[in-house]
LOZA-65701 format. One record per residue (C-alpha): residue in three letters; x, y, z. Coordinates in Angstrom, 1 decimal. Each point is the difference from the previous one (the first is absolute). Layout:
N
(rec 'ALA',(X,Y,Z));
...
# end
This chain:
282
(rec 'UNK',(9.9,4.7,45.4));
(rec 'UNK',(2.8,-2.2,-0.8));
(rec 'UNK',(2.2,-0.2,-3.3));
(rec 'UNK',(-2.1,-3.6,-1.3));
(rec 'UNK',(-3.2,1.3,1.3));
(rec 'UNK',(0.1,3.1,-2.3));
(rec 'UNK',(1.1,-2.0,-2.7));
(rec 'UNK',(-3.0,-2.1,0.4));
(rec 'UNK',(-2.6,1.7,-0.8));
(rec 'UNK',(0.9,1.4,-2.9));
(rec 'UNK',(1.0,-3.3,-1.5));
(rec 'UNK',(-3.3,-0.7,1.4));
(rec 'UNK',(-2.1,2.6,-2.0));
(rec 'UNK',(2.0,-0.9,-3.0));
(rec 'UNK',(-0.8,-3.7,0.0));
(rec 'UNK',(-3.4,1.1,0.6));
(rec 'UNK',(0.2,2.2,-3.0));
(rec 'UNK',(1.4,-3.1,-2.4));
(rec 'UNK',(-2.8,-2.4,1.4));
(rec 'UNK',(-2.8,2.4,-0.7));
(rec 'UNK',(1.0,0.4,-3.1));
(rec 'UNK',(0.3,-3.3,-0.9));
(rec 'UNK',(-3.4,-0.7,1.4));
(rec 'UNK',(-1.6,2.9,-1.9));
(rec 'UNK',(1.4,-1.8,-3.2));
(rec 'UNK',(-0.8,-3.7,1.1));
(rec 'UNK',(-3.3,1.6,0.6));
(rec 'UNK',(-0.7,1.4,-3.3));
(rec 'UNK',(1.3,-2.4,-2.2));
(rec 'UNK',(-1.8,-2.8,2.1));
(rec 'UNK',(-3.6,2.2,-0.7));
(rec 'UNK',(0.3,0.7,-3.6));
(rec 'UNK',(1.9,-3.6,-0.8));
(rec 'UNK',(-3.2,-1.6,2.3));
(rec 'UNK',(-2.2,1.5,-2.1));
(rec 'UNK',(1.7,-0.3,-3.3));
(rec 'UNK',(1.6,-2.9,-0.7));
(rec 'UNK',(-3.3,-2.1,0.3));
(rec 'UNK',(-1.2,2.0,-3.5));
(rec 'UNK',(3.4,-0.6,-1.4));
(rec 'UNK',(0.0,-3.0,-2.4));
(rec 'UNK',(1.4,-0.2,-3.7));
(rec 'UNK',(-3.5,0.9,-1.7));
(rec 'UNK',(0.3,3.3,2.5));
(rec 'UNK',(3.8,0.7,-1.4));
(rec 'UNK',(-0.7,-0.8,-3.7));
(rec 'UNK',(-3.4,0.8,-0.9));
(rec 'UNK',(-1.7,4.0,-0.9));
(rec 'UNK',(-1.1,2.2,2.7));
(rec 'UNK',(-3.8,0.7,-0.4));
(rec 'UNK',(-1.8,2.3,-1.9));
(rec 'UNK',(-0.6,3.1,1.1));
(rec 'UNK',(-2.9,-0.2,3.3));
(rec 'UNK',(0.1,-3.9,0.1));
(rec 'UNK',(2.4,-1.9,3.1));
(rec 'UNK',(2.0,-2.2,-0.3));
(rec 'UNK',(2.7,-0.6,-2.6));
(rec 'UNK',(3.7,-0.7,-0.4));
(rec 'UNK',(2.7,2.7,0.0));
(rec 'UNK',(2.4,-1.6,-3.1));
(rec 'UNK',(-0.2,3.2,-1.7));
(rec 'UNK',(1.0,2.1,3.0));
(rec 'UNK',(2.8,-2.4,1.3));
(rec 'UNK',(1.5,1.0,-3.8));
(rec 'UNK',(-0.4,3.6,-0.1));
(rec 'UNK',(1.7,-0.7,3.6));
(rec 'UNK',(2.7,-1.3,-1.8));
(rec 'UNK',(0.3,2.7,-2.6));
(rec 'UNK',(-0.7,3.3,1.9));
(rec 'UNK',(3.0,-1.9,3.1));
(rec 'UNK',(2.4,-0.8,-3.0));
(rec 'UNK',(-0.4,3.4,-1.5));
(rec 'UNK',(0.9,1.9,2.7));
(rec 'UNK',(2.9,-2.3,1.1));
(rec 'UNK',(1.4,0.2,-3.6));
(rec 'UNK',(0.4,3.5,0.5));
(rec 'UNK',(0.5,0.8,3.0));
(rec 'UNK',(2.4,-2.7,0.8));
(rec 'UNK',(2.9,1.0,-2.4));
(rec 'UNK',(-0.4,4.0,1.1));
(rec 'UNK',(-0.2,-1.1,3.6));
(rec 'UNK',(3.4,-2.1,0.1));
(rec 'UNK',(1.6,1.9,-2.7));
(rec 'UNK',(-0.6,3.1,2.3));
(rec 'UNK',(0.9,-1.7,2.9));
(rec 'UNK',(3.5,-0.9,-1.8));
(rec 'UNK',(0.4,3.6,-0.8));
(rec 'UNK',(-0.5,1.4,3.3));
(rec 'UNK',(2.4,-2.4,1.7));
(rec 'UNK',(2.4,-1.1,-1.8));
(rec 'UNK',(0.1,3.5,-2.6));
(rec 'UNK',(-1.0,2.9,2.3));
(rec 'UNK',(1.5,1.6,3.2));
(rec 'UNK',(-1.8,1.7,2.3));
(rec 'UNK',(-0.8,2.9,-1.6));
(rec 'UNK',(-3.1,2.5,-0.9));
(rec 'UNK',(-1.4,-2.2,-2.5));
(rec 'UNK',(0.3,-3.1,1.9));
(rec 'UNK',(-2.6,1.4,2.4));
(rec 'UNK',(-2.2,1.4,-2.1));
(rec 'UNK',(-0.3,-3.5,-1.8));
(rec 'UNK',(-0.5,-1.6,3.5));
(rec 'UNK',(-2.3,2.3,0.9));
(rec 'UNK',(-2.3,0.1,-3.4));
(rec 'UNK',(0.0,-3.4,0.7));
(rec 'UNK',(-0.8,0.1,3.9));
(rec 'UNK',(-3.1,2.5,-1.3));
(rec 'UNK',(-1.4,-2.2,-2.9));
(rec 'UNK',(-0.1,-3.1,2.4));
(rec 'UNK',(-2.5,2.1,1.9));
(rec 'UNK',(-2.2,1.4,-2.4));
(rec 'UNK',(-3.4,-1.5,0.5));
(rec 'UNK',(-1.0,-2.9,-2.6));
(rec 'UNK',(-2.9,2.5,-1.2));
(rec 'UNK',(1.8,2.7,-0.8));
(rec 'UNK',(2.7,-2.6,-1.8));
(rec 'UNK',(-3.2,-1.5,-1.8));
(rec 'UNK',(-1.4,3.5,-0.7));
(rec 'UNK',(3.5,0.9,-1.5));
(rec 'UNK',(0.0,-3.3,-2.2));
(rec 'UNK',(-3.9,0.7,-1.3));
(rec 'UNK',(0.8,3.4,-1.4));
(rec 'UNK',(3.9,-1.0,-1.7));
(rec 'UNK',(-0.3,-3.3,-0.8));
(rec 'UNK',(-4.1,-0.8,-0.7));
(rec 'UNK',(-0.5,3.6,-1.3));
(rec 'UNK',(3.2,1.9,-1.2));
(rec 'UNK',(1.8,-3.5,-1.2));
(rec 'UNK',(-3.2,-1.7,-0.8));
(rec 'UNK',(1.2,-0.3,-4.0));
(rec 'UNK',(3.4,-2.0,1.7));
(rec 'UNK',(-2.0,-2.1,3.2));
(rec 'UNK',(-3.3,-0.3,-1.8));
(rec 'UNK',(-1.7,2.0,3.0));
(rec 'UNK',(-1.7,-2.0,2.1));
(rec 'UNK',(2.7,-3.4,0.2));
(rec 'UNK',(1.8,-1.9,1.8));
(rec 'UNK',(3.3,1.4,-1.5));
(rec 'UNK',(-1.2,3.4,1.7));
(rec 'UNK',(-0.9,-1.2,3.1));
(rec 'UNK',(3.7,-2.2,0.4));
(rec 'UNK',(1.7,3.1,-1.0));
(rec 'UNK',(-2.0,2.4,2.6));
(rec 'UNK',(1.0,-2.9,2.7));
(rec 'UNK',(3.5,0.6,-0.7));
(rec 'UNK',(0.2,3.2,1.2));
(rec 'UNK',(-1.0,-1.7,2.7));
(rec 'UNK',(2.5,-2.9,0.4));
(rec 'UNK',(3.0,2.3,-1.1));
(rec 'UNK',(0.9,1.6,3.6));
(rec 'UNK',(-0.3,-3.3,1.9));
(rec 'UNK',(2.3,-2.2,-2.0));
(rec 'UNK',(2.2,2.7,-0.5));
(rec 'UNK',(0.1,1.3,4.0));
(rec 'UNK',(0.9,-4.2,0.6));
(rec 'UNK',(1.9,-0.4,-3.1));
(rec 'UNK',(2.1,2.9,0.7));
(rec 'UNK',(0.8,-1.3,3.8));
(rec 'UNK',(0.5,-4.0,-0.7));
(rec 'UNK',(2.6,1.4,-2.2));
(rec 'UNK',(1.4,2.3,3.1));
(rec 'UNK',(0.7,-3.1,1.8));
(rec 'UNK',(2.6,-1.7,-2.6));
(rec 'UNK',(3.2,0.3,1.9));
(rec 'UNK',(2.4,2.3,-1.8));
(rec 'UNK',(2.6,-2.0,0.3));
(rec 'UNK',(-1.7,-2.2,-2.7));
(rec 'UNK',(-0.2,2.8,-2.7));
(rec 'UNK',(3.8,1.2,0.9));
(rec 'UNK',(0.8,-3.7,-0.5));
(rec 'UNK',(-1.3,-0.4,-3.2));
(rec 'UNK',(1.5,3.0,-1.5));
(rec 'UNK',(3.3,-0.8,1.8));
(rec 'UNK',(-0.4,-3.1,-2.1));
(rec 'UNK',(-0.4,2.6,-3.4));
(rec 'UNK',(-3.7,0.1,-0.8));
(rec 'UNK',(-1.5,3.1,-1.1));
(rec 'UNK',(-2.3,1.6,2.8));
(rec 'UNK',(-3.4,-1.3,-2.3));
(rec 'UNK',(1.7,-3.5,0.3));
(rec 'UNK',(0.3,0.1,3.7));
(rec 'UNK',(-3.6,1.3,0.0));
(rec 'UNK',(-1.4,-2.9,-2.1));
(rec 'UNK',(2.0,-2.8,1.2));
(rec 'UNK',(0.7,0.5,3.4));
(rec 'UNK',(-2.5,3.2,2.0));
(rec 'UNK',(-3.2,-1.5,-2.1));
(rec 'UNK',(0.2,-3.4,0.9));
(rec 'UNK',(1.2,0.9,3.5));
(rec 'UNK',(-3.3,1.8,0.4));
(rec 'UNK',(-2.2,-1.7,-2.1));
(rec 'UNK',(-2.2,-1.6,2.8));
(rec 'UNK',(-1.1,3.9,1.7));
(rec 'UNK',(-0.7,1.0,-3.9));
(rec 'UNK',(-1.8,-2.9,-0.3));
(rec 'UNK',(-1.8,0.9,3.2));
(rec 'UNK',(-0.6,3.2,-1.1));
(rec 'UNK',(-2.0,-0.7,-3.2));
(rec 'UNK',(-1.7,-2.4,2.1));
(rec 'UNK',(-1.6,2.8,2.2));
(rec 'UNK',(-0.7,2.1,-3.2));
(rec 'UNK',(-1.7,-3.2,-1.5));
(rec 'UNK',(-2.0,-0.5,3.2));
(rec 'UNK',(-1.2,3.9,-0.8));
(rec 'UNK',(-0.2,-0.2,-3.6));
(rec 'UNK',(-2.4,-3.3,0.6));
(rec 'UNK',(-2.1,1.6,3.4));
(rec 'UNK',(-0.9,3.6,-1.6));
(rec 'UNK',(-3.6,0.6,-1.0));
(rec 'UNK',(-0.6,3.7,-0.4));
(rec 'UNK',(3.0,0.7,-2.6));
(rec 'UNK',(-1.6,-2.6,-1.8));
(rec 'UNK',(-3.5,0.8,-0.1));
(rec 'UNK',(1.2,3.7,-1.7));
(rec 'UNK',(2.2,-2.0,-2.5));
(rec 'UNK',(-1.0,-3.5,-0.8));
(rec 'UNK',(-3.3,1.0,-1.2));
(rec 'UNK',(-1.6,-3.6,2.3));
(rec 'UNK',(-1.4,-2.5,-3.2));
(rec 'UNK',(-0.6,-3.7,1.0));
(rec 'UNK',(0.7,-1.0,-4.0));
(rec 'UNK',(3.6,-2.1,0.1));
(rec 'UNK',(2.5,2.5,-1.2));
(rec 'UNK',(1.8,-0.5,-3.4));
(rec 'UNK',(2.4,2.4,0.0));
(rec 'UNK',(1.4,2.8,2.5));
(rec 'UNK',(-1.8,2.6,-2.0));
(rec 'UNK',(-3.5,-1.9,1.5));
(rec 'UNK',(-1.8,1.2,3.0));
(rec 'UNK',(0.0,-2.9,2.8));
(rec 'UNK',(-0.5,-0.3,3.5));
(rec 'UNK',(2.6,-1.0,2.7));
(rec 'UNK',(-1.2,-2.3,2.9));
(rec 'UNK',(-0.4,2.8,2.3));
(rec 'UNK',(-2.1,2.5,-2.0));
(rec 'UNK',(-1.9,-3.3,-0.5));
(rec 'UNK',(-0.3,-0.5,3.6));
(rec 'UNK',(-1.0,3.5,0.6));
(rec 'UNK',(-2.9,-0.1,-2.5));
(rec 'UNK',(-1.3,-3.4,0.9));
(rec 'UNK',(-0.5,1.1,3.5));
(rec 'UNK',(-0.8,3.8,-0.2));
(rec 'UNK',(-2.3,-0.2,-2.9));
(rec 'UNK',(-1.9,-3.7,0.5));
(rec 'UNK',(1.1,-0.9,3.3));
(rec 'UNK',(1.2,-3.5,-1.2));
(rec 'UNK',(2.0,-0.3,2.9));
(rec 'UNK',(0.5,-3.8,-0.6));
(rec 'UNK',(1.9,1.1,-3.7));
(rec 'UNK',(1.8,2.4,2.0));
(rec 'UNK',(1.4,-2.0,2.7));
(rec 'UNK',(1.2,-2.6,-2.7));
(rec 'UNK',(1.5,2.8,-1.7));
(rec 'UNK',(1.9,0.9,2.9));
(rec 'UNK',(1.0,-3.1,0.9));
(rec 'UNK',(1.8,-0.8,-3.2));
(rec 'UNK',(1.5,3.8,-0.1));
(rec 'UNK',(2.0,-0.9,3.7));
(rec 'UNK',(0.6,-4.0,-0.8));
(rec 'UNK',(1.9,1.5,-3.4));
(rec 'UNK',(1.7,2.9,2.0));
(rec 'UNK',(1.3,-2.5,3.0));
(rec 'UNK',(0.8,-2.1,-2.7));
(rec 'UNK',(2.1,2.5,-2.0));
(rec 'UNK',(1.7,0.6,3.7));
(rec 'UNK',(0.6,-3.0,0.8));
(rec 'UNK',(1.6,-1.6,-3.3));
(rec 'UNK',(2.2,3.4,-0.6));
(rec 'UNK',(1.1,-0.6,3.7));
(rec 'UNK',(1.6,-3.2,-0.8));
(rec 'UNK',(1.5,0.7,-3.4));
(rec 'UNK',(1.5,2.8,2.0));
(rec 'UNK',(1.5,-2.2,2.8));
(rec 'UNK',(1.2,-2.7,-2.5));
(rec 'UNK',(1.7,2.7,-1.6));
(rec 'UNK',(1.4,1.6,3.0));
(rec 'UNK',(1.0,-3.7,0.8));
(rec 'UNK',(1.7,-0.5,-3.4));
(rec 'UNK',(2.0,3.6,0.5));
(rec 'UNK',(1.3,-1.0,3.2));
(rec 'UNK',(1.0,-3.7,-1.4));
(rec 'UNK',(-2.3,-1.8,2.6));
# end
């Protein structure tokens, strides 16, 4: 066979590979947003869901409790995960330690969301439960950290790898400490992958269910504090549909819950350009 024939069919099976893909994803998002976005209005995003065994409703309450349980576990998680990241890069050689922090990391990224929940119920809701208030959404946000922690700190930990090291023997060639060089010049320089990084633990944080149902404790009321129980959209989602089969509530849900995420995605993506842009002086 010659050279470009050989060469061809892999490049082949790989663009094959990339459009199926794509089409599995144009595919799903054109089902659920189909089927959604007709439901979606403003009484749907600002109005109570229902009581309990009636359809119908609005999901305001959830889309806060969204809010709360997501900022909770990025408040967390976020400063561990990059301050980690800093540490092992820019602190640590390769050593013993170094690999066992890599690899406790590598392990708690795949522990099922179950066992995380299950973990959360019994030290947070039970054992903490004078601190969380049991059953709330400062429980649930914390249990999602756990969750968040290994995959902004995996991608925090190699967007900072790819600062040249030239930059950081510049700066203290130029007499800043090693923390300066850190903060002024490796951060920003790999600000966008952090960035990108707590984006994917936000997409987590905001799509897990069963951590949540162990934690949040699932009311409809409007929370008033972190200490309340509440219900994030996709418990909502999961109740609406298993329990009354309101299938028309639940495709609304999702809809909003993958309009937000592609809009988080989309509007980090061009601060992140503009300030790649504004780095390189363009």
């Amino acid at each position: 066979m010659p050279v470009k024939r050989r060469e061809m069919v892999p490049l082949a099976l790989l663009w094959a590979s990339g459009i199926a893909t794509l089409f599995i994803l144009i595919v799903i998002l054109a089902f659920i947003l189909a089927n959604g976005l007709p439901l979606v209005n403003w009484n749907f995003l600002t109005a109570e869901p229902s009581v309990w065994g009636q359809t119908g409703g609005g999901i305001y309450s959830t889309i806060v409790a969204t809010l709360a349980v997501t900022g909770v576990s990025l408040a967390v998680a976020g400063p561990i995960s990059v301050g980690g990241a800093i540490y092992l890069n820019e602190y640590t050689k390769e050593n013993f330690l170094r690999r066992i922090i890599r690899q406790a990391a590598e392990i708690l990224a795949g522990i099922p969301s179950i066992v995380v929940g299950l973990f959360g119920f019994l030290f947070f809701v039970i054992y903490l439960a004078p601190y969380t208030g049991g059953w709330s959404v400062l429980s649930g946000g914390l249990t999602l950290a756990f969750m968040v922690l290994p995959i902004s700190l995996r991608t925090s930990e190699e967007a900072l790898k790819t600062v040249p090291a030239e930059l950081r023997e510049g700066s203290l060639g130029l007499g800043a400490t090693k923390w300066q060089a850190i903060t002024t010049v490796v951060v920003p320089t790999a600000l966008p992958g952090i960035v990108t990084g707590l984006i994917l633990g936000l997409g987590r944080a905001i799509g897990e269910t069963a951590a949540i149902l162990l934690t949040a404790g699932g009311a409809l009321n409007l929370i008033n504090s972190l200490y309340d129980p509440g219900r994030p959209m996709t418990l909502h989602l999961y109740d609406v549909l298993t329990e009354y089969r309101d299938t028309s509530t639940a495709y609304g849900t999702a809809a909003v819950l993958i309009i937000a995420i592609l809009a988080i995605t989309f509007i980090t993506d061009w601060l992140m350009n503009r300030y790649t842009n504004k780095l390189k002086g363009l």
